[in-house]
LODRENBA-60845 format. One line per field, with one value per atom (N, C-alpha, C): residue in one letter; x, y, z; atom name. Coordinates in steps of 0.1 Angstrom, whole numbers. Each point is the difference from the previous one (the first is absolute). Example, Ala and Ser with C-alpha at 12.3 -4.5 7.8 and 13.67 -1.06 7.14 Angstrom:
residues 2
res: (a	a	a	s	s	s)
px: (132	-9	9	-4	9	-8)
py: (-57	12	12	11	11	11)
pz: (78	0	0	-7	0	8)
atom: (N	CA	C	N	CA	C)
//
This chain:
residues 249
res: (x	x	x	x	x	x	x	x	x	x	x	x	x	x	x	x	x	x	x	x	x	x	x	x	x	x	x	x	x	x	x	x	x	x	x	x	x	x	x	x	x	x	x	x	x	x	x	x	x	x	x	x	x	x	x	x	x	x	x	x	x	x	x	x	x	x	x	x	x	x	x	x	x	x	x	x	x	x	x	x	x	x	x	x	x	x	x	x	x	x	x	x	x	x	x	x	x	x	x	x	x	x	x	x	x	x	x	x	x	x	x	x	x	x	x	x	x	x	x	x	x	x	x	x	x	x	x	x	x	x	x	x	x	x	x	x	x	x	x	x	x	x	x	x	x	x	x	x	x	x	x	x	x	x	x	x	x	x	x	x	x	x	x	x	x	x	x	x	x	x	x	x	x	x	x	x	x	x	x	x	x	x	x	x	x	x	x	x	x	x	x	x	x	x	x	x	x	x	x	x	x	x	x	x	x	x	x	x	x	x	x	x	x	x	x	x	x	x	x	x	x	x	x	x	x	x	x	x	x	x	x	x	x	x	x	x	x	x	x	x	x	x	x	x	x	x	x	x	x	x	x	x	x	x	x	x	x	x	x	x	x	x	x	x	x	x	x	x	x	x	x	x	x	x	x	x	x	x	x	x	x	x	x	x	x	x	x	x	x	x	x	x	x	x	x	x	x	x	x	x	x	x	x	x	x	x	x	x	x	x	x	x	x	x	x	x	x	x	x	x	x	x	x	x	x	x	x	x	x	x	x	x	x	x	x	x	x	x	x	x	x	x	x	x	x	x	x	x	x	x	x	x	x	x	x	x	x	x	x	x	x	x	x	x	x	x	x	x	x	x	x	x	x	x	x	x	x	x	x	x	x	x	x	x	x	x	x	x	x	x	x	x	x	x	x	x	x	x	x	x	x	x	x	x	x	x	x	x	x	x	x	x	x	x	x	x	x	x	x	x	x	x	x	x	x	x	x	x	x	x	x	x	x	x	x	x	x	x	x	x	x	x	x	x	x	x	x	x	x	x	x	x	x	x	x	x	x	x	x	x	x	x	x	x	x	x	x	x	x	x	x	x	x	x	x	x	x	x	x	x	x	x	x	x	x	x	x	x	x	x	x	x	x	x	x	x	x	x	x	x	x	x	x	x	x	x	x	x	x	x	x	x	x	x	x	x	x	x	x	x	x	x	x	x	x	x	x	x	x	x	x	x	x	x	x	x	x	x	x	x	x	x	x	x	x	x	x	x	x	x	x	x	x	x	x	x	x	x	x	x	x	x	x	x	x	x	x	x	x	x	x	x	x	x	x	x	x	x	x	x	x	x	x	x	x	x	x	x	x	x	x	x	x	x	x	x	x	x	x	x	x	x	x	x	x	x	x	x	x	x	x	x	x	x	x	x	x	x	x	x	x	x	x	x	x	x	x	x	x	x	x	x	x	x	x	x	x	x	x	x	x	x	x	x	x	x	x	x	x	x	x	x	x	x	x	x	x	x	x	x	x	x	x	x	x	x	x	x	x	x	x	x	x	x	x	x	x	x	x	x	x	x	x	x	x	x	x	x	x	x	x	x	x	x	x	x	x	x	x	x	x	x	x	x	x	x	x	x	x	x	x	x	x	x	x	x	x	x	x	x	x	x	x	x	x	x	x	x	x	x	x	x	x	x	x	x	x	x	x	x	x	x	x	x	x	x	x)
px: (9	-9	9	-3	5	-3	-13	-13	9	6	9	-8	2	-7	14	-1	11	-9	6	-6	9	-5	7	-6	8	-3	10	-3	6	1	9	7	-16	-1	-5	5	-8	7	0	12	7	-13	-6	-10	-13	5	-14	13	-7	9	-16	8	-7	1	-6	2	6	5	6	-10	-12	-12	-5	0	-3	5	16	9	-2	1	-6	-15	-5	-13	0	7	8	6	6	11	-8	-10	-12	-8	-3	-8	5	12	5	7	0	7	-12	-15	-17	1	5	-3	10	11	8	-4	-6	-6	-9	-10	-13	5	16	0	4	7	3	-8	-10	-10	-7	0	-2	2	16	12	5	1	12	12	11	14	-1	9	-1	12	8	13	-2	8	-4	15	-9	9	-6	11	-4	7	10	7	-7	-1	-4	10	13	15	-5	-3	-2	-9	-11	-12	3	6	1	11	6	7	-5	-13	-9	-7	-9	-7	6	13	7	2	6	4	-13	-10	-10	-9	-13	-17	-8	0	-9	-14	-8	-17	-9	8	-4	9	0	4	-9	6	-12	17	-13	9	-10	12	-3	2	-10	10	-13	8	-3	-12	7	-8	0	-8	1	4	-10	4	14	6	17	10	-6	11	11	10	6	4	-5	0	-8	-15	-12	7	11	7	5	7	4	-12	-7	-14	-4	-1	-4	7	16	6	4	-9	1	-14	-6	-13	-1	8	3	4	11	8	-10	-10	-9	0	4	-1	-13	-3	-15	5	1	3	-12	-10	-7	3	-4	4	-9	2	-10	7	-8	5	-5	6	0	2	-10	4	-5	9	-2	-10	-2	-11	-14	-6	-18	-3	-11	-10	-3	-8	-5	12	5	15	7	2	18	-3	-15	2	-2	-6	1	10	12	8	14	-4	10	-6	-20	1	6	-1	4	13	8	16	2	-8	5	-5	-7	-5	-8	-3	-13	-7	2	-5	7	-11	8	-9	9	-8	8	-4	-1	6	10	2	-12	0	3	-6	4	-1	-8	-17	-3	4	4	9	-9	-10	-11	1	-6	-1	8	17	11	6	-4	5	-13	-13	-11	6	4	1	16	11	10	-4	-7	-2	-9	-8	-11	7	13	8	8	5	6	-7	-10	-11	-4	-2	-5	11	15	9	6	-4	4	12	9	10	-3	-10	-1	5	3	4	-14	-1	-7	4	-1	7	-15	-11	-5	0	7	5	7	-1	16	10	11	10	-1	5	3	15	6	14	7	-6	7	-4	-15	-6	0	7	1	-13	-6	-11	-1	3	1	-9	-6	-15	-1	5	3	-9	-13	-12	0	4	-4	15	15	12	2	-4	-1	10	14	0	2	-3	-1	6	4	10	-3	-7	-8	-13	-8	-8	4	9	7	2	-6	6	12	9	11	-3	9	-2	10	-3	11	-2	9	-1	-6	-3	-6	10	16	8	8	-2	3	-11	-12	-10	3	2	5	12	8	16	-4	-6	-8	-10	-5	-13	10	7	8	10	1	9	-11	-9	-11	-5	1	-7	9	12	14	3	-7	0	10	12	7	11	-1	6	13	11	14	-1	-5	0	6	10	13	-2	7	0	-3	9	-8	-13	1	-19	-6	-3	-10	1	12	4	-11	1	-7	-18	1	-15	-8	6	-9	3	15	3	-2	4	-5	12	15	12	2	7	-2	15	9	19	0	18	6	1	-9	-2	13	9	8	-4	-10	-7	0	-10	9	-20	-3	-22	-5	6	-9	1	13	7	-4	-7	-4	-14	-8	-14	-2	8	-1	1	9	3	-11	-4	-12	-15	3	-14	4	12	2	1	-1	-2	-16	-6	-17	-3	4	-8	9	16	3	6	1	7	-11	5	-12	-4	3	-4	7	-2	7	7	-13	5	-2	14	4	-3	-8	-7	15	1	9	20	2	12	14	12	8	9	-1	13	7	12	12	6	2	2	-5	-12	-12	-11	-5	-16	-4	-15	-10	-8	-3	-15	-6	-17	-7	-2	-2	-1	-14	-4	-13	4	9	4	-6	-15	-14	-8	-6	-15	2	5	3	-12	1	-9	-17	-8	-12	-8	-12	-1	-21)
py: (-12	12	12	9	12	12	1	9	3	12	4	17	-2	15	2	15	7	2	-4	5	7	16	6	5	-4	1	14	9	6	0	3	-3	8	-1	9	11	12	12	-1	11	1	-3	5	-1	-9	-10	-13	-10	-8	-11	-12	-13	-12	-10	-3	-14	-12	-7	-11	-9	3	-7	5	11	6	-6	10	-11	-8	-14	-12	-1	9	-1	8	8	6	-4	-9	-7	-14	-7	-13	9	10	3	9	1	0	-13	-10	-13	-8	5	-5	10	11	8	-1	-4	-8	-11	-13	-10	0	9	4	3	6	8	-13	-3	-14	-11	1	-12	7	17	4	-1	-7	-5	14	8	16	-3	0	4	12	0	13	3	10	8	13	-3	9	13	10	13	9	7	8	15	2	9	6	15	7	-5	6	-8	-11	-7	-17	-5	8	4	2	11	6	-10	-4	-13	-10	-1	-17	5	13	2	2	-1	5	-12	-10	-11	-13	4	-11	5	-9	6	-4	5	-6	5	-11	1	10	3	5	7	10	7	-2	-7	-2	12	4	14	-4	-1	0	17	6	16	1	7	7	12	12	10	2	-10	0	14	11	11	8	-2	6	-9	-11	-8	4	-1	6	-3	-18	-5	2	6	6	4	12	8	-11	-14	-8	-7	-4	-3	9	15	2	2	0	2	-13	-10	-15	0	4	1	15	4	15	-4	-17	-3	-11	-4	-6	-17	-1	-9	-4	-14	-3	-3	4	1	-3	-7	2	0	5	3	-6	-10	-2	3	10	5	-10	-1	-10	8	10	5	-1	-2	0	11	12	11	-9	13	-2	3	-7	8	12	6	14	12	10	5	-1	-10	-12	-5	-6	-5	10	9	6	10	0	10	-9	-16	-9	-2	6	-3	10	16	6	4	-8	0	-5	-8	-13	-13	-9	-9	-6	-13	-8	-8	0	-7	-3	4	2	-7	-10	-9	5	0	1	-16	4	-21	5	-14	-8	-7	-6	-3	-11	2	-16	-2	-17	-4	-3	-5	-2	13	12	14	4	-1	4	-10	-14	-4	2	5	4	12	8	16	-4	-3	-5	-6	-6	-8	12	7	8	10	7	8	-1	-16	-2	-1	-2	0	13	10	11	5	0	6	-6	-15	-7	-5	-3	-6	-16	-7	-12	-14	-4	-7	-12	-8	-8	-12	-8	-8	-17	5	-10	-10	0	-15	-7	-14	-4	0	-8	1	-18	-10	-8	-4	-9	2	-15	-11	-13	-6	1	-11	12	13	4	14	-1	12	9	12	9	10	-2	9	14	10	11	1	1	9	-6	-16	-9	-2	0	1	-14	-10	-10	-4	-18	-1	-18	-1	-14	-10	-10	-6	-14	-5	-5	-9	8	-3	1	7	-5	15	1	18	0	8	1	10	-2	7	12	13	11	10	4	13	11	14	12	2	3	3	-12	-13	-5	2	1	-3	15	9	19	-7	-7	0	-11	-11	-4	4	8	3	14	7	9	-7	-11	-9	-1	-9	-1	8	11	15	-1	1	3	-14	-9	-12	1	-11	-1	17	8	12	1	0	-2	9	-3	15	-3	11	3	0	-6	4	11	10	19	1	-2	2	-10	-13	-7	9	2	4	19	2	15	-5	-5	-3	-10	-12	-9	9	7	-1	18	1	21	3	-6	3	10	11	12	3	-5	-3	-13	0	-11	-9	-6	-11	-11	-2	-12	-6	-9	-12	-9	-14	-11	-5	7	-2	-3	4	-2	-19	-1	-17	-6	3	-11	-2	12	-3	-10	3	-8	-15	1	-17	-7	9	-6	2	3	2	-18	2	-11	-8	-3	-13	-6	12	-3	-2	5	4	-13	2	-7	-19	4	-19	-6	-12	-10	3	10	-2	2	-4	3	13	6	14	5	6	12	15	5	15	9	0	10	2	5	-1	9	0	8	7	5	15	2	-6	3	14	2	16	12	-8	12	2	-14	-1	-13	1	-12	0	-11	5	-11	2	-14	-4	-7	-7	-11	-1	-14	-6	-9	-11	-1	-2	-9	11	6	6	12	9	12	9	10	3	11	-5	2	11	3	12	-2)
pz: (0	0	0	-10	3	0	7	5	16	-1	12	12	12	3	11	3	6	12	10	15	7	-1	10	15	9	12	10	2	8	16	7	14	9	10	11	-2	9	-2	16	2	14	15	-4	15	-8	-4	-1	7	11	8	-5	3	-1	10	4	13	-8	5	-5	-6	5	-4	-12	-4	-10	-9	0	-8	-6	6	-5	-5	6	-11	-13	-2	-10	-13	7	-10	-4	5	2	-15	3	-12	-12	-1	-9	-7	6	-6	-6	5	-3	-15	-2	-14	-7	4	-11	-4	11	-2	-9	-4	-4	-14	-2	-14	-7	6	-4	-6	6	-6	-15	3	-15	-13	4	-10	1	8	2	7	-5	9	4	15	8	-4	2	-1	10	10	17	-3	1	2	12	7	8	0	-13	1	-16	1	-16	-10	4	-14	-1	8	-4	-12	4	-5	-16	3	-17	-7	8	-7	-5	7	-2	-12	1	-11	-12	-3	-7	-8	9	-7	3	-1	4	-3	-8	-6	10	16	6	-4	4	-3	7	11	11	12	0	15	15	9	14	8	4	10	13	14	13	1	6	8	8	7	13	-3	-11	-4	-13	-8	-15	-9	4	-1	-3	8	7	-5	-8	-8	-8	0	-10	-14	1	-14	-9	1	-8	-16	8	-13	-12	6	-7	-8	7	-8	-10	2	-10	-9	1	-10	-11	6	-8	-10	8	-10	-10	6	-14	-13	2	-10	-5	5	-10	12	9	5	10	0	6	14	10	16	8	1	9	19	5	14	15	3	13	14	8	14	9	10	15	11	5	9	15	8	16	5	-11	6	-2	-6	1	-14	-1	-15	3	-8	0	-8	9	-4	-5	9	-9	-9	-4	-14	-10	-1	-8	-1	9	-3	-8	5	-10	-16	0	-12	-7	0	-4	2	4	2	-13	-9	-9	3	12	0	-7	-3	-8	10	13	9	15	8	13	13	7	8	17	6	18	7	9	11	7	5	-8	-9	-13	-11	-2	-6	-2	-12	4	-14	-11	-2	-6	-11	9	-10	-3	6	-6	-16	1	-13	-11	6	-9	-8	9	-4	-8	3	-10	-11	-2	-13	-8	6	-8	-4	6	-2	-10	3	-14	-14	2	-12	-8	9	-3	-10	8	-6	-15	-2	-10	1	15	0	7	1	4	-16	-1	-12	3	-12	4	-1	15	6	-2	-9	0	-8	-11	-9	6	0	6	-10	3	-9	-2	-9	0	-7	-1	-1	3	-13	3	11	2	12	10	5	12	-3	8	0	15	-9	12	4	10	-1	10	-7	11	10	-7	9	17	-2	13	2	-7	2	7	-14	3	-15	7	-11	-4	-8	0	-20	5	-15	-1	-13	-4	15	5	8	13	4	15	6	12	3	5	-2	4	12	10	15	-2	-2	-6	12	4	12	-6	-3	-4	-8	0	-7	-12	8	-14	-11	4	-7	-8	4	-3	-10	1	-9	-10	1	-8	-14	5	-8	-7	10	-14	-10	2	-11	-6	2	-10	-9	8	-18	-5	4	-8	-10	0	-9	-10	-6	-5	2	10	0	10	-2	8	17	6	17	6	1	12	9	10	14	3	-2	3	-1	-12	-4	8	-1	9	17	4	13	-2	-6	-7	1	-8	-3	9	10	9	17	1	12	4	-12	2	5	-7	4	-11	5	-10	-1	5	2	-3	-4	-1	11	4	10	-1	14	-3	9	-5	8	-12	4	-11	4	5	3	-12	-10	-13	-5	-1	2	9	10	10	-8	0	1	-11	-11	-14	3	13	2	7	5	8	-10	-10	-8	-11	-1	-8	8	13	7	-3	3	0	-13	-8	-12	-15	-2	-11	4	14	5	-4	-5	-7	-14	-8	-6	-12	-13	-15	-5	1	-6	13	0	10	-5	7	-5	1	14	1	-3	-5	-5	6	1	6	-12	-2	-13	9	1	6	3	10	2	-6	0	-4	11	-2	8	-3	0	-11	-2	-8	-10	1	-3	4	-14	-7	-16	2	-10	-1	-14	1	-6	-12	6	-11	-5	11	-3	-1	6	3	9	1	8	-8	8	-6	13	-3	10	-2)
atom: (N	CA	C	N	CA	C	N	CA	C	N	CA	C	N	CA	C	N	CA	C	N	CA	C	N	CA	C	N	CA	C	N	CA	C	N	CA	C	N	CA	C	N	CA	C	N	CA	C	N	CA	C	N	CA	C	N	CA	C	N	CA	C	N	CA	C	N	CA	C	N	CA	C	N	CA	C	N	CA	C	N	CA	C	N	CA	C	N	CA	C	N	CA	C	N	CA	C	N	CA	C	N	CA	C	N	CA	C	N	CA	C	N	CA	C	N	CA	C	N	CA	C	N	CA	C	N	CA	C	N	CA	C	N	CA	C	N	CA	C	N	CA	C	N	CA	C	N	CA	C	N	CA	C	N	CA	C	N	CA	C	N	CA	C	N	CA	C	N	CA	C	N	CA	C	N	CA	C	N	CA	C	N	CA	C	N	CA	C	N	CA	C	N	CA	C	N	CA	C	N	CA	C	N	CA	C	N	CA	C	N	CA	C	N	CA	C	N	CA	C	N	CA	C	N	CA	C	N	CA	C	N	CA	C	N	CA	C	N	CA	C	N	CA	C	N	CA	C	N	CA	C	N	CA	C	N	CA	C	N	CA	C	N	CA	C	N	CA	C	N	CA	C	N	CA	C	N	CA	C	N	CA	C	N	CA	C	N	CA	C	N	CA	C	N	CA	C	N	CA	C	N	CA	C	N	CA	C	N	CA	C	N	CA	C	N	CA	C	N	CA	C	N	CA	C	N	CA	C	N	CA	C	N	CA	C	N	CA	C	N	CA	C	N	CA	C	N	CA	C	N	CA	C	N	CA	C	N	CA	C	N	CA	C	N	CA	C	N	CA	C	N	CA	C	N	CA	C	N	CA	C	N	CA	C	N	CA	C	N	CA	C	N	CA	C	N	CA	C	N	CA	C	N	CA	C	N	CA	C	N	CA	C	N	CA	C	N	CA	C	N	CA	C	N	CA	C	N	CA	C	N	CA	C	N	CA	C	N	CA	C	N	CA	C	N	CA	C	N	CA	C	N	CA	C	N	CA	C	N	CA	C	N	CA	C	N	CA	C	N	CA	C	N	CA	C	N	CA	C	N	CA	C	N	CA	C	N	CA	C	N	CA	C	N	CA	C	N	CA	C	N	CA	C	N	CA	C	N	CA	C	N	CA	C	N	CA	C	N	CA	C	N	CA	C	N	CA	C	N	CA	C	N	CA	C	N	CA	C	N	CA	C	N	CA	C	N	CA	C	N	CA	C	N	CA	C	N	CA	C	N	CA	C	N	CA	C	N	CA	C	N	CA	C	N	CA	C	N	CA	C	N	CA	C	N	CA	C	N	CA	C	N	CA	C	N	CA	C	N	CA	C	N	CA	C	N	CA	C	N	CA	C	N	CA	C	N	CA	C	N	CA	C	N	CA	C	N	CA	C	N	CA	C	N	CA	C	N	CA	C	N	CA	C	N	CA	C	N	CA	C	N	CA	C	N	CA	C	N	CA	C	N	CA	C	N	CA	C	N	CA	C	N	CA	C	N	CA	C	N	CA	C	N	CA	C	N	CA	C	N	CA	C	N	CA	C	N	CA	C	N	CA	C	N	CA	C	N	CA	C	N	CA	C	N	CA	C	N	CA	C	N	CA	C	N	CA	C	N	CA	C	N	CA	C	N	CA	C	N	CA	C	N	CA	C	N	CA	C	N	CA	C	N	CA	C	N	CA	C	N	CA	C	N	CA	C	N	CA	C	N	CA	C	N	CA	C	N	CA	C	N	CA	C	N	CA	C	N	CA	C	N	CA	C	N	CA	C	N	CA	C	N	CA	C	N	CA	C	N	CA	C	N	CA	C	N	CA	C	N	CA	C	N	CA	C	N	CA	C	N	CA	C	N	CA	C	N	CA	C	N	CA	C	N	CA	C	N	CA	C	N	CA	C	N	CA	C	N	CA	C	N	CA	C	N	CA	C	N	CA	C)
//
């Protein structure tokens, strides 16, 4: 999948303190809306710094901006937003704020906002209002064909995947590094790029994550069988191939 959103979250400001309890409930429901974007088929990519920011939007088409702040208003990334959609870019914007409705939301809509929700967050209406957001705006892809590919069929919408009759057991991310081999059908993808496009690595990453996952997708998916989908290009990357059939949609 490479349907990606940017979450930026800003620090407390000097006089907001949190109980330890909080905290933890804090950080519990932020790992539930990552969990939630996730089952959308969305990768998150977490910033908390503006440079960061303008670095991500720079080198990344996210689908979506989700902005945590305090005082949507008083942001000072707004100006960046609107200078992305000056240049013709589709940005949509969803706020999460610790304030209240009434005010605050309308001072985030007219900051630049497309939708602005209050904690805490029901998860229900938050992946409603994401998906309808992405719709409106015309960045949702459509994830309801499956793919098939020499017996192996990969079905985004339920992120389910299975080879000639059998489901294979895939974590959220192999099933993410997977299914972007698959579009890419007979197509050579580098380590950079997969690391770019499944992990929302926007640097030269010196990790060796992309080689593992592959080994563990080819344990589930090619042992046992004839044709081996997935292939390795020697200090390149690799590419998934279908032998026989090739892929149909």
């Amino acid at each position: 999948m490479n349907e990606r959103i940017i979450w930026f979250a800003v620090g407390h400001p000097p006089d907001a303190y949190e109980t330890a309890e909080q905290g933890k409930r804090s950080r519990e429901e932020r790992l539930t809306l990552e969990h939630a974007l996730q089952e959308l088929g969305l990768q998150t990519t977490m910033s908390e710094d503006l440079g960061d920011l303008r670095s991500l939007l720079s080198s990344l088409d996210p689908v979506l901006l989700l902005t945590e702040l305090h005082h949507a208003a008083e942001w000072e990334g707004w100006g960046l937003i609107t200078d992305l959609r000056e240049q013709g870019r589709i940005l949509p914007v969803m706020v999460i704020s610790g304030g209240e409705y009434g005010e605050e939301a309308v001072a985030a809509f007219d900051a630049g906002g497309n939708d602005y929700m209050v904690k805490p967050v029901h998860i229900g209406e938050f992946k409603c209002r994401v998906e309808n957001l992405l719709k409106l705006t015309g960045r949702r892809h459509d994830h309801s064909a499956l793919l098939r590919i020499d017996g192996l069929i990969l079905d985004p919408s339920r992120r389910l995947a299975s080879r000639n009759g059998t489901e294979l057991k895939m974590t959220p991310k192999e099933f993410d590094l997977l299914y972007y081999l698959a579009q890419n059908l007979g197509v050579i993808c580098p380590r950079d790029e997969i690391l770019k496009q499944v992990w929302g690595y926007h640097f030269q990453a010196d990790t060796n994550v992309v080689d593992v996952y592959i080994r563990h997708i080819r344990l589930k998916m090619d042992k046992g069988y004839k044709n081996k989908l997935i292939h390795t290009v020697r200090g390149i990357g690799y590419v998934l191939r279908a032998p026989e059939y090739g892929a149909t949609s």
